[in-house]
N, C-alpha and C positions, 0 to 999 in steps of 0.2 A: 427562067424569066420571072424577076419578081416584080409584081403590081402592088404598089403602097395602097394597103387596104381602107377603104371609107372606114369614117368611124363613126359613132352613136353618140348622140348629144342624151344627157338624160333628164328625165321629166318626170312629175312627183306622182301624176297621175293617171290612169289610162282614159280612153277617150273613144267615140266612134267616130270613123269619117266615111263614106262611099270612097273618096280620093286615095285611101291608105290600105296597102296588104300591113295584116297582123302575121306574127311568126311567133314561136315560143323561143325564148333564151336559153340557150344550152350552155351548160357552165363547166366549158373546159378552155381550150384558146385558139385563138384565130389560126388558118392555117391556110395559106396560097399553094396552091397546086398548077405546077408546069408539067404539063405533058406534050413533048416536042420531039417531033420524029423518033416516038416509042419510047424516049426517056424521059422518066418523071422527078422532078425535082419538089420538094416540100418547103416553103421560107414560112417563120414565124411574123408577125406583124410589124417585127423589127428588124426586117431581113436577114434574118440569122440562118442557117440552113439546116435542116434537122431531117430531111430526106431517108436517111439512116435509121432512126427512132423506129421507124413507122412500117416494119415491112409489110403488114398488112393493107396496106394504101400503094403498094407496088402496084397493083394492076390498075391499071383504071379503067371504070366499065364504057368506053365510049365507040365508038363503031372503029374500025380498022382506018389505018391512017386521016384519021382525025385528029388533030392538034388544040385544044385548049389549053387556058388560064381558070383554072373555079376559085373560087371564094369561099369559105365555108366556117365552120367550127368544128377540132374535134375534141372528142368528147369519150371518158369512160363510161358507159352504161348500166348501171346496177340493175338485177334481178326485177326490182319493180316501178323500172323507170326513172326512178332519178338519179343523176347526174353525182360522179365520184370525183369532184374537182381536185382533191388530193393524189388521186391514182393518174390523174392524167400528167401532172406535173411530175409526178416519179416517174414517168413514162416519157417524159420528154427530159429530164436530165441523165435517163440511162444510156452512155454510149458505150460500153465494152459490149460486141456483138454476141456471148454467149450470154450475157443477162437480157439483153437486147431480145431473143430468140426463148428466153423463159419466161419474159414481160409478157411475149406477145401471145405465148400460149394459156399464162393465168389471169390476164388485163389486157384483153383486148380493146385497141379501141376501134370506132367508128368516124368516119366525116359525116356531119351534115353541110350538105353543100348548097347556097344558098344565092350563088350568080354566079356568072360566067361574064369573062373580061375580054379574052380573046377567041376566036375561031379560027383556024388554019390560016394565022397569021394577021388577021386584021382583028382590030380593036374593038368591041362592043359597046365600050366605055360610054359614050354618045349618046346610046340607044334609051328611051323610058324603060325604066326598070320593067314595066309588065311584057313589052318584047323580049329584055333580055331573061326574065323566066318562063318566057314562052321558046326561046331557044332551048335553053338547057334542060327542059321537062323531054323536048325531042330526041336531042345528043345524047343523055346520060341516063343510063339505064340502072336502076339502084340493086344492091346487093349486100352481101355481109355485111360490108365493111364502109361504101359510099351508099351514103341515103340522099333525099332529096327534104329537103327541110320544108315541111308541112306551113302552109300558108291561109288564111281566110281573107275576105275581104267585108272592112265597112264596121265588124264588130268585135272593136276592141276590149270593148269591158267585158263581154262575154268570155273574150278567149284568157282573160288576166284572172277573174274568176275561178275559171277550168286549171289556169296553174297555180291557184291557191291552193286549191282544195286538193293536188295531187305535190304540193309542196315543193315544185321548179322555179327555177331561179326567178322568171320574169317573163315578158315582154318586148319584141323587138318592132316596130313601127317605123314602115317606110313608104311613102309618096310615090304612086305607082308611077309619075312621069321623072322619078328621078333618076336623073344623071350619073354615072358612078364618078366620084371627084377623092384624088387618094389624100382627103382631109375631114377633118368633123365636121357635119354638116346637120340642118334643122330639118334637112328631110329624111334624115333616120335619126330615129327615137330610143330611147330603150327607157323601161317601167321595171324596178326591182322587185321582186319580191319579198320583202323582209321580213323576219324574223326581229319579237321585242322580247327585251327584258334589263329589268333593271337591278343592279350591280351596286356595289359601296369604293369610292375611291379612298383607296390603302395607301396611296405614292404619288408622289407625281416628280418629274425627271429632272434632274438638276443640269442636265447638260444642253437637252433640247426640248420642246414641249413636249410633254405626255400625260396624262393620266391613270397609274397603273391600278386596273380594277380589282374585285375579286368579287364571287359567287359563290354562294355558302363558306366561309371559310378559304377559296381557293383559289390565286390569281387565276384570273382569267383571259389577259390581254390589257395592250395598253391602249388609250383612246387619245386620239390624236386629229381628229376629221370631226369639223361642222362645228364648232365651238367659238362663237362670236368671242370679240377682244374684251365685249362687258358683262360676261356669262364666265372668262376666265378672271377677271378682276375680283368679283365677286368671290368665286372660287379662293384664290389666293388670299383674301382677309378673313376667310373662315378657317381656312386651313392652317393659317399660321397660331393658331390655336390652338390645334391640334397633333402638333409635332410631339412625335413620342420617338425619334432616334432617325437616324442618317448612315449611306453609307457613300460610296466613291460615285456608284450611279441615280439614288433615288433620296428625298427625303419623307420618312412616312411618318404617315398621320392616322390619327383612331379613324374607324371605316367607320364614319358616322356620317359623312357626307352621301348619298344616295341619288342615283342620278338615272335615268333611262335610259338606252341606247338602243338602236337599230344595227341588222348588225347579218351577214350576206346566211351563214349559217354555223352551227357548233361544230370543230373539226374532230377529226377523231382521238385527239388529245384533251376535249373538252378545252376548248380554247373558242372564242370571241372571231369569228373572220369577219377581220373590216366593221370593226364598230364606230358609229358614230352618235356623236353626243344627240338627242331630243331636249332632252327637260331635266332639271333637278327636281327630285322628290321629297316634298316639306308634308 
C-alpha cells in the first residue's frame, strides 16, 4: 500500500517554537513501509517499489498481526555517525539478488522511522502529528535495523547546533498538530546544514545553464542552483573576456572568476554535491 509522502518545505534558518517537534535529518531517502497481513512491501517517494533492495527491513518489529503504513528515512550509517549518502543510493540501484545479499552484509542499512499512516486498516493521516508519534513509540519496537527517529520539543537551534558540530545533514521541523497531507507543506520544515567554499569558474555550458567549477586546479562540479538572472548577466560580460577555447559541451574561460558556493557535502570522488551559487568573490 503506498502513501504519497508529505514533504519539507525549506527554510534558511532554524528557530524555536513550544508548537514545533525538532528531528535531525538523515541523509539517505525516503522510504514507505507496508506491512499487511505479514507481507511487507518498501515504495520510494516516487512509488517505485524497492521491497527487494532491503532485506534487512524484511521483519518489521511490530506486535503479531498488526498491520501498518511507517514513514521514515533510510539511511547508511557510518562508524561515527554520519550518514553515507552515496552508499545508500548504491544500495538502492543494486537489484541482482547475489550482490543484493553481499550489499547487505558490507552496507547495511537502517530505517529511521518517523510516522505512522495506517493501523490495521484505518488511516491516521487525520491525527495531530504528536498522537500519531504517540501511536508509533507504542506499536514499533526499534532494533538493528528500524529505529525510531529521535525527536525534541520547542528547541530548535539547540538541536541544529548539535548537528553542526557532529557534521549532519540538517534539521527537520514539524507543527505538532499537523495533518499528514501527501504534498509539501509549511508545516514541515527542513534547515540544511551546509558546507562553504569557494571555487574558480573554468566553463560554463553551451547547451543548458551551468557553471563548471574547479578547486585547486580540479573540476569540481557544475553549478546550476540559486543564480539570479542579473548575477548571471553580470557573469556572461566578464566571461566573455575570458574565453581561452571551446568544445561541443563547454566554453572555457581563465578561472579568474571566483565565486562562493554552499554545497550538501564533498563526495568521495571530491566532487561539489548540490552547490549552489552565494556571492562572487572580488
Amino acid at each position: 500500500m503506498f502513501i504519497s509522502p508529505m514533504l519539507l518545505q525549506k527554510v534558511e534558518e532554524p528557530f524555536d517554537s513550544s508548537d514545533w517537534f525538532f528531528e535531525p535529518k538523515m541523509d539517505g531517502h525516503r522510504l514507505i513501509v507496508s506491512f499487511i497481513n505479514g507481507h511487507v512491501k518498501m515504495y520510494t517517494r516516487h512509488n517505485n517499489e524497492v521491497t527487494r533492495q532491503y532485506p534487512e527491513l524484511f521483519n518489521v518489529p511490530v506486535p503479531d498481526g498488526v498491520d501498518v503504513v511507517l514513514d521514515g528515512e533510510v539511511a547508511v550509517v557510518n562508524d561515527d555517525g554520519t550518514n553515507d549518502f552515496e552508499g545508500v543510493i548504491q544500495r538502492l540501484k543494486i537489484t541482482k539478488a547475489m550482490k543484493i545479499r553481499d550489499a547487505f552484509k558490507t552496507m547495511p542499512v537502517q530505517l529511521f522511522v518517523f510516522d505512522i499512516l495506517f493501523l490495521n486498516g484505518k488511516s491516521l493521516m487525520h491525527l495531530p502529528l504528536a498522537e500519531r508519534k504517540e501511536i508509533l513509540h507504542k506499536i514499533l519496537t526499534p532494533n538493528q535495523y528500524y529505529k525510531l527517529t529521535m525527536f525534541i520539543e520547542g528547541k530548535g537551534k539547540a538541536l541544529f547546533e548539535l548537528i553542526q558540530q557532529k557534521n549532519l545533514e540538517g534539521i527537520v521541523c514539524k507543527k505538532k498538530n499537523s495533518r499528514y497531507v501527501s504534498r509539501r507543506s509549511d508545516t514541515w520544515l527542513k534547515v540544511i546544514n551546509y558546507s562553504y567554499a569557494i571555487v574558480s569558474i573554468c566553463a560554463y555550458s553551451r547547451r543548458q545553464f551551468g557553471w563548471l567549477a574547479e578547486h585547486n586546479g580540479k573540476p569540481v562540479g557544475v553549478i546550476e542552483l540559486a543564480i539570479p538572472a542579473d548575477v548571471r548577466k553580470s557573469f556572461y560580460k566578464v566571461a566573455q573576456q575570458l574565453i581561452n577555447g571551446q568544445d561541443k559541451h563547454y566554453v572555457y574561460v581563465k578561472p579568474l572568476i571566483k565565486v562562493q558556493v554552499r554545497f550538501r557535502n564533498w563526495t568521495s570522488n571530491g566532487m561539489l554535491r548540490s552547490p549552489e551559487f552565494v556571492k562572487f568573490i572580488v
